[in-house]
N, C-alpha and C positions, 0 to 999 in steps of 0.2 A: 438381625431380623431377616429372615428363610425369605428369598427374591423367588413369587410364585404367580407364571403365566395367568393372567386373567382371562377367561374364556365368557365374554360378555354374553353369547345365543344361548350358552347353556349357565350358567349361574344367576337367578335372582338375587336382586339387590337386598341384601336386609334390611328390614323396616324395624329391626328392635337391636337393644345393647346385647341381647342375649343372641341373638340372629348374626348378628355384625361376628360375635366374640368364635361362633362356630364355625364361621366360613374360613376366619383366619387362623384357626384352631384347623381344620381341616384342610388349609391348602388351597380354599375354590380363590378366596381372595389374598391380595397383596397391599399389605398396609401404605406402603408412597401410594402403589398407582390408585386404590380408592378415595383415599382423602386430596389427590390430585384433583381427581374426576370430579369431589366432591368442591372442591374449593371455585372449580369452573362452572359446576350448577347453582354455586351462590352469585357469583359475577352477573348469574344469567337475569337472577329473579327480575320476574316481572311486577313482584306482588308489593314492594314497595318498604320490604320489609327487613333490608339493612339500613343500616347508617353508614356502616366502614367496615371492612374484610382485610384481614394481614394481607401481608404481600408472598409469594413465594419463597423469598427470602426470611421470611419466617415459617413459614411451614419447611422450611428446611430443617430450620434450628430445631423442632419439634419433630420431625423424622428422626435427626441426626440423635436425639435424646433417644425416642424409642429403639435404635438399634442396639443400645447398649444393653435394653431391660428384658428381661424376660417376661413374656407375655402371662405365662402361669403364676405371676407374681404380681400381675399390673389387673382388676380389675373391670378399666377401662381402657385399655392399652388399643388407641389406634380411633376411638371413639370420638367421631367427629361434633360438634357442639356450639349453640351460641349463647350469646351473653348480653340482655337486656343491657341498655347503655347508661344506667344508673349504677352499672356495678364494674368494678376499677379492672382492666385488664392491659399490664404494662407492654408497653408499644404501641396501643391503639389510645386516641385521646375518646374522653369520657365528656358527653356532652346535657346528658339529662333530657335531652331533646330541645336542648335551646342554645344556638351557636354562639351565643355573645357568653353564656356561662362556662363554654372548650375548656378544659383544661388537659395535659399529660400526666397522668398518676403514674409514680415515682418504681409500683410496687401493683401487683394485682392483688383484688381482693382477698382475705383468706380462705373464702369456699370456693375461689376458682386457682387458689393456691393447691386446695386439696384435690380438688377433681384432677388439676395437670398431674399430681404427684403419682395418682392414680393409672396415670395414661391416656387421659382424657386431649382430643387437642380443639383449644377453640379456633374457629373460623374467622369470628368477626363479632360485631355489637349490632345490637337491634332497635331494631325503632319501638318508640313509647310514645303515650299522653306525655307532654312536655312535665317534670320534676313529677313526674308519675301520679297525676295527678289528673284523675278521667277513668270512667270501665268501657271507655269507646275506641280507643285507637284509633279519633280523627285528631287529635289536637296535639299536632306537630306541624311544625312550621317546613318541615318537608312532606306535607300530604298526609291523606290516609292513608294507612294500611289495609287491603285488602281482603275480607272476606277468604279463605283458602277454598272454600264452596262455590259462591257466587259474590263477584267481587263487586256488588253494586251492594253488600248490606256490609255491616263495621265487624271488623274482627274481633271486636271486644278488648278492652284496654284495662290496665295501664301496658302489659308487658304483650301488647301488637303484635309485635313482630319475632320475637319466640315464639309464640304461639303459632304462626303460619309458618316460620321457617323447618319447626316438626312436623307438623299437620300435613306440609308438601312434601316430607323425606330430606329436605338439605342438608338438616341436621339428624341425628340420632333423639338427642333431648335438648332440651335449651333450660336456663336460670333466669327466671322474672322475678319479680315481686309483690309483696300481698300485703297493703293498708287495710283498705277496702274493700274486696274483690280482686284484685291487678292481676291474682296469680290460678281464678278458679273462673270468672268471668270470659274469659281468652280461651280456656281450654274448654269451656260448654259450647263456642261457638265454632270451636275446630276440630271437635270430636276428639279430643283428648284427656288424658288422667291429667291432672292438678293438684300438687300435694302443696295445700296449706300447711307448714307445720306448726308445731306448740311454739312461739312467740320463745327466741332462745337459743332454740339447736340446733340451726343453722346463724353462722357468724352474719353481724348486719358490716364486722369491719370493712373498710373499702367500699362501702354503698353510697349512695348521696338517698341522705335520709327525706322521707319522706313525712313522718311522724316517728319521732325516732321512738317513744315507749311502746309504737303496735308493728313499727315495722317487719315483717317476714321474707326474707329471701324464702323461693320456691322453687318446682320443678315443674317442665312440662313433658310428656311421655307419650308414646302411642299405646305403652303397654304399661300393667299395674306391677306387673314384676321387678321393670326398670325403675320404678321409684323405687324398691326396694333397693336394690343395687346401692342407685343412687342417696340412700336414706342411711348404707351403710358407710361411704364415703364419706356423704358432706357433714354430716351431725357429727360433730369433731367441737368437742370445747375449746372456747379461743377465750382465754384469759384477758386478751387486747379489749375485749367485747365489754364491756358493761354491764351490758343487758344479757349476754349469755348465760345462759341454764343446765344443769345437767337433766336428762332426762331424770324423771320420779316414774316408778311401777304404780300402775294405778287401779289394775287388775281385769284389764282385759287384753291380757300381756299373749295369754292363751288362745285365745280367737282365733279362729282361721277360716271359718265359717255363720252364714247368719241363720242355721239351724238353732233353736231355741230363744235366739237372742232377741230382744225388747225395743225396737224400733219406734221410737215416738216420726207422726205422721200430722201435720196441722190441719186444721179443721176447713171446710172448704171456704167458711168465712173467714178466714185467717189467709186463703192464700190468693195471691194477684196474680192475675195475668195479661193485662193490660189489653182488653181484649185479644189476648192471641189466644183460639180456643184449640188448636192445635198441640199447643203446648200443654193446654190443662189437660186437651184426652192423654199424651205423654206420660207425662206426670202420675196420671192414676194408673196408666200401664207397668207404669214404676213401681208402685207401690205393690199393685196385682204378683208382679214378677218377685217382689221382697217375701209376699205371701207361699206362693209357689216354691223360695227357695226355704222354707221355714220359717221363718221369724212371723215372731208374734206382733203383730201390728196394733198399737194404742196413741187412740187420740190425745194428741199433745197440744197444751195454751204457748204457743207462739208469741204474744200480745205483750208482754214485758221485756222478751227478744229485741222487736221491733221497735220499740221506743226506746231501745238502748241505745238501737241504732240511729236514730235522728239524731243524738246526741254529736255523732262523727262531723255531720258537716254543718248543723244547725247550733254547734254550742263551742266551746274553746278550743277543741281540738284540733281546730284549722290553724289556730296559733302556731302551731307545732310546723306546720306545712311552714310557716310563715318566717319563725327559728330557724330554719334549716338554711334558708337561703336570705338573711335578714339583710346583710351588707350587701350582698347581690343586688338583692329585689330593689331595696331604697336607691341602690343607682344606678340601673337600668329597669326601672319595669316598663317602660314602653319600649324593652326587647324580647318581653314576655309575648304570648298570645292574649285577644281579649278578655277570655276566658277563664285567664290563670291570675292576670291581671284583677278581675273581680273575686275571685274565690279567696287567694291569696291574700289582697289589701285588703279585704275584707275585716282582717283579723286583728288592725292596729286599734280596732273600736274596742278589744275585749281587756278585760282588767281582772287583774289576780284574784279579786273575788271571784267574777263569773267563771274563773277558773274552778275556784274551790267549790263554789258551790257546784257546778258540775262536776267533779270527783266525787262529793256525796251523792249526788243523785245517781253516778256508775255503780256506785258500792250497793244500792239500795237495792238495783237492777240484779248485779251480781249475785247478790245474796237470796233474793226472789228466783233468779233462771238456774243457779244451782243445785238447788232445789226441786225444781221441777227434772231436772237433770239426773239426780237421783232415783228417777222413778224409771228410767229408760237408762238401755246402752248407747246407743246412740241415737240421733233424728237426720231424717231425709225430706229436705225439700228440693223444689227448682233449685240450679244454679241462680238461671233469672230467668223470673216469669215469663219474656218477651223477649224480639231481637229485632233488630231497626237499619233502614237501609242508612247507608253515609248522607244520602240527602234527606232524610228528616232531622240525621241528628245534629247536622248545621243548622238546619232551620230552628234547632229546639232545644240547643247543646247545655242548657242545667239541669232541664225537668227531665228528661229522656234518660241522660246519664244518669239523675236519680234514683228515674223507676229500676233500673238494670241492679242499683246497688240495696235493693230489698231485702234480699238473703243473705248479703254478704257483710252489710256495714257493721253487724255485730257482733262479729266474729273474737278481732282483734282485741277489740274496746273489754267482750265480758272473759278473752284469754280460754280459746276451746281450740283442736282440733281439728281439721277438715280435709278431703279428698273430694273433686270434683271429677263426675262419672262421666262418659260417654252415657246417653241412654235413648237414642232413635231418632228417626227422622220425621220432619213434617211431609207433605207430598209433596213440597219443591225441592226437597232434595235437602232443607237446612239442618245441622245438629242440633238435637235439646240434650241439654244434659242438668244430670243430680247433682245434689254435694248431699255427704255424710260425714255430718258431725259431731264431736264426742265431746267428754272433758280433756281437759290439756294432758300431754305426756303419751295420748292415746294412735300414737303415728304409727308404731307397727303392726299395729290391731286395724287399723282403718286399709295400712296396703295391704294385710292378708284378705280382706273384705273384698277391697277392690280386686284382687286377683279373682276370687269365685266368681264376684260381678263380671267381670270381662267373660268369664268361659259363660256364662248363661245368657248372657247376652247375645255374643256371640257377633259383635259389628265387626265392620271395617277399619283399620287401623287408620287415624285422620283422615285426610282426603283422597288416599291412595288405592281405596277401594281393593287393597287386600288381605287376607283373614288374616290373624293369629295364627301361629305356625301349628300350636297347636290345638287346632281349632279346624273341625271338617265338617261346612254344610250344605247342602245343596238350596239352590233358587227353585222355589214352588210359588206357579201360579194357582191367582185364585181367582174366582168370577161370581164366589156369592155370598150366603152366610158367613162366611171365613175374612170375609174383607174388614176393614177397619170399618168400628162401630158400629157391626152387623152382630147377629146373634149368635153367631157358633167362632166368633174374632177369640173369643177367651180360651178359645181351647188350640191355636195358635201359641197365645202369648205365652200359656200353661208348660208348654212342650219348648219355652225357651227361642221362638222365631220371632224375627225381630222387622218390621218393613223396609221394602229395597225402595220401590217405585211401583207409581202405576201408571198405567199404561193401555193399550189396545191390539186386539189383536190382529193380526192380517184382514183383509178383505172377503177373507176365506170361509169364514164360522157364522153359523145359526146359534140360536139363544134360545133355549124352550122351558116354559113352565110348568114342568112335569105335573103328569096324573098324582092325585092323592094328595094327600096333606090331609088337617097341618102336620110337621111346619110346610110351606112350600120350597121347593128344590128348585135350583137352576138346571141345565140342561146344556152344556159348551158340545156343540156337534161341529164339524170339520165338513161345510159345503162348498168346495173348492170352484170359483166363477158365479157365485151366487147367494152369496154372502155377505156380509157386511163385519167394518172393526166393531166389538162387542170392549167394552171397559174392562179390565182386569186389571189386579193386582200383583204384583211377585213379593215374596217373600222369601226371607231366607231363613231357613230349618237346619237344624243339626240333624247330620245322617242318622244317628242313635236314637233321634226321636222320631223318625220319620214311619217309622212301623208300628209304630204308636198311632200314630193320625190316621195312619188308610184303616187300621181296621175300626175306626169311627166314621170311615165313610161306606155308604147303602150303595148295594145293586140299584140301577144300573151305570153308577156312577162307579169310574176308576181314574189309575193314573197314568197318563201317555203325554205327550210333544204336543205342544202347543205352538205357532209359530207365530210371533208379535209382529210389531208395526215393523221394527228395525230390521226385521227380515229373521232374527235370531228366531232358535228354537227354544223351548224353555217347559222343562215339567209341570206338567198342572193339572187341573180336574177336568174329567172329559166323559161325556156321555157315551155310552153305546146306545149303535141304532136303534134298536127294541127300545129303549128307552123314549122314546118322542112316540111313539102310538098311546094318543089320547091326549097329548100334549098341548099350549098352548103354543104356537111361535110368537115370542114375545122381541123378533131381533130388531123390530124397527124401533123399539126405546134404548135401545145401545147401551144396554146394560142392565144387570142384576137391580143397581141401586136407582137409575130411572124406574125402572119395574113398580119397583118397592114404593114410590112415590109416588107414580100414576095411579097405582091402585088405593 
């Protein structure tokens, strides 16, 4: 392994596996002293979001292997990583999030057998819902985990703490899990890619089963690309497995884009949002931006979906939760949480009929939603409708955690497909994000998808607030029609700009409502000691569209420096003088969207 000077003022840290593989490919970085660095920003976390991190002593061993390998041969060679705590990795003990259940696995699992072979090095284990069992990420008997945004709302569970440990850059990628949601839930809420996969192709060997016939080990990403990577790694048939599958061609093998392609879209009465209306505008920005990139948009019955899904925790299948840990649970469960303790026990009521009869009732489901499944390539809905601070979801911890698993509970149950999108933010700054789901087998077709999605989207990589590498747009403010749910907002979303924040501007600017109409025009003029903050919005545009959008904007309106509250400058729409003769001053309603109200 090439010993190569680290120059921290001039080298950016890579935020992706393909980032990471170039720096070390190029010299800028050096494999010890980064996963050193890296092993010291996990010790740091404040986010609540380990359980247990190797010692130096092992990160030796894992050096000392890398020196031997050839990087153009590895991969993942050097790629730092963690590992949900329901899944075996030898030297760390494996806890499921319940200390009375510790045990030492003998042997790591076999997808974090393959990742190491690959070059991959794990960190540590992560924090979960106790036996994985929650899409909250408060039910661990060592705390919440942290929000990676603002850390008063839930990170979304069951796999907490990968999710945040990517979302803050500690790791490159992390391995969770997906009953219910565990592995697409967590990355809507940390602005991450979520590869659901087909129920199979990735090995459950080494896992502490949570249901073992819907079980899915998963990934979480900043980038759609590294699921792919990752998708070529870990989907490794393991004989050991049971349940493992090879993958089937199912015929959207070719895909690489959602030009042409058939996107079923649910009906608005079909879809919840538990009052978060923030989420719902999201969501149809979603579908707006599927339209934009071609795909033909057709309304889809949902309705047989979802009553698939009540079956997960309202009918036998919590059995299964309850199998997993039978000898455990019967002699400690008052070393369970409350929570798990009711879910769990729950399940000694249920009897092999109500089993059976619930398998015909899945089949009936089945056979009904594939069906419908045939008439589309894939469907987009919410991850999950809504997102909830840590303090309601104690005060409310079955109903809250149910609402969260809408989209997700039936997934596993009816054997589909799925990636979980980044897809924008609310104005507090929280991520909402998609899943696009298909029929099963359909995992390479979903990351080539997600890859398009990422470049038109065009976000920030988790909470790190920095682009895609290959990805250049500028911040463009706005102060009128262009603003979220204002009338000229669709021709923003059209050109691929996505919301950063809003905000206000200096003390500096006037507001006028120009001569003419309709429609009526704002007016951003620059009256420096005599002025007032006016509301704006910034956005962020792709350079390549951005000469697309001015010339959709009217004399005497152009584009110049705006200077906001924080003191920053920032591009955006700006009157010339001539432009306010005849004008209204409109600055004392502090904004476009007051304006629009008052009148």
């Amino acid at each position: 392994m090439t010993k190569t000077k680290i120059i921290l003022q001039t080298v950016a840290e890579p935020m992706t596996i393909s980032g990471l593989r170039e720096a070390y490919l190029n010299g800028e970085l050096n494999a010890e002293q980064f996963l050193r660095g890296k092993l010291e920003q996990v010790r740091a976390d404040s986010s609540n979001a380990w359980l247990s991190v190797i010692s130096d002593q092992q990160l030796d061993a894992y050096l000392a292997d890398l020196a031997k390998q050839d990087i153009e041969q590895l991969p993942l060679f050097g790629v730092p990583f963690a590992i949900k705590d329901n899944i075996d990795l030898q030297g760390l003990d494996t806890t499921a999030g319940c200390e009375a259940y510790r045990y030492q696995p003998t042997e790591s699992a076999y997808v974090v057998k393959q990742l190491i072979k690959a070059g991959a090095v794990p960190l540590g284990k992560t924090s979960l819902d106790q036996f994985a069992t929650g899409l909250v990420g408060t039910r661990s008997p060592w705390g919440a985990v942290n929000n990676s945004f603002d850390p008063q709302y839930i990170s979304g569970g069951s796999s907490s703490g990968s999710a945040v440990a990517v979302a803050t850059n500690q790791v490159c990628f992390a391995l969770g899990t997906d009953t219910a949601g565990s592995g697409r839930v967590p990355a809507a809420f940390n602005n991450l890619y979520g590869l659901k996969p087909s129920k199979g192709l990735l090995s459950c060997s080494g896992v502490v089963p949570a249901c073992r016939t819907l079980d899915c080990v998963t990934f979480f990403t900043k980038s759609a690309e590294d699921l792919s990577t990752l998708y070529q790694v870990g989907a490794s048939y393991d004989e050991s497995d049971c349940y493992a599958r090879y993958a089937i061609e199912q015929g959207l093998e070719a895909t690489t884009q959602f030009s042409g392609l058939r996107v079923g879209v649910p009906s608005d009465e079909q879809l919840k949002f538990f009052g978060n209306e923030e989420y719902r505008k999201l969501y149809a920005q979603s579908v707006a931006r599927l339209e934009s990139l071609g795909a033909e948009v057709i309304p889809f019955d949902l309705s047989p979906f979802i009553e698939a899904a009540n079956l997960l925790y309202q009918g036998p299948w919590v059995a299964e939760r309850y199998a997993a840990i039978e000898s455990f649970f019967n002699s400690n469960q008052e070393q369970c949480l409350d929570v798990i303790q009711t879910i769990v026990g729950g399940a000694r009521n249920l009897s092999a009929a109500d089993t059976f009869k619930a398998m015909y009732q899945l089949q009936a489901f089945k056979v009904k939603c594939d069906q419908l499944m045939d008439d589309v390539d894939a469907v987009l809905t919410p991850t999950a409708g809504t997102i909830y601070t840590i303090d309601e979801v104690n005060n409310d911890p079955i109903a809250l955690n149910s609402n969260l698993g809408y989209y997700t509970n039936f997934m596993n149950l009816l054997d589909y497909s799925a990636i979980a999108m980044p897809a924008g933010f609310t104005d507090a700054g929280l991520p909402f994000g998609v899943t696009l789901f298909a029929q099963a087998f359909q995992d390479e077709a979903l990351i080539a998808l997600g890859k398009e999605w990422q470049q038109a989207m065009n976000l920030p990589l988790g909470a790190t607030q920095v682009e895609l590498e290959s990805s250049e747009s500028v911040d463009l403010l706005v102060c009128g029609a262009h603003m979220k749910d204002l009338a000229l907002n669709h021709q923003l979303i059209e050109l691929g700009a996505n919301f950063k924040q809003r905000t206000t501007t200096s003390e500096n600017y006037s507001l006028y409502c120009l001569a003419g109409g309709p429609p009526l025009r704002p007016g951003l003029v620059r009256t420096p000691n005599k002025g007032e903050k006016i509301e704006v919005e910034i956005w962020r545009v792709p350079k390549k569209q951005l000469g697309a959008l001015l010339v959709q904007i009217p004399h005497p309106l152009g584009l110049g420096s705006v200077e906001i509250d924080s003191g920053e400058w920032v591009k955006g729409f700006i009157c010339e003088g001539i432009g306010i003769e005849g004008a209204e001053d409109i600055t004392q309603t502090g904004g476009w969207r007051h304006f629009l109200t008052r009148s």
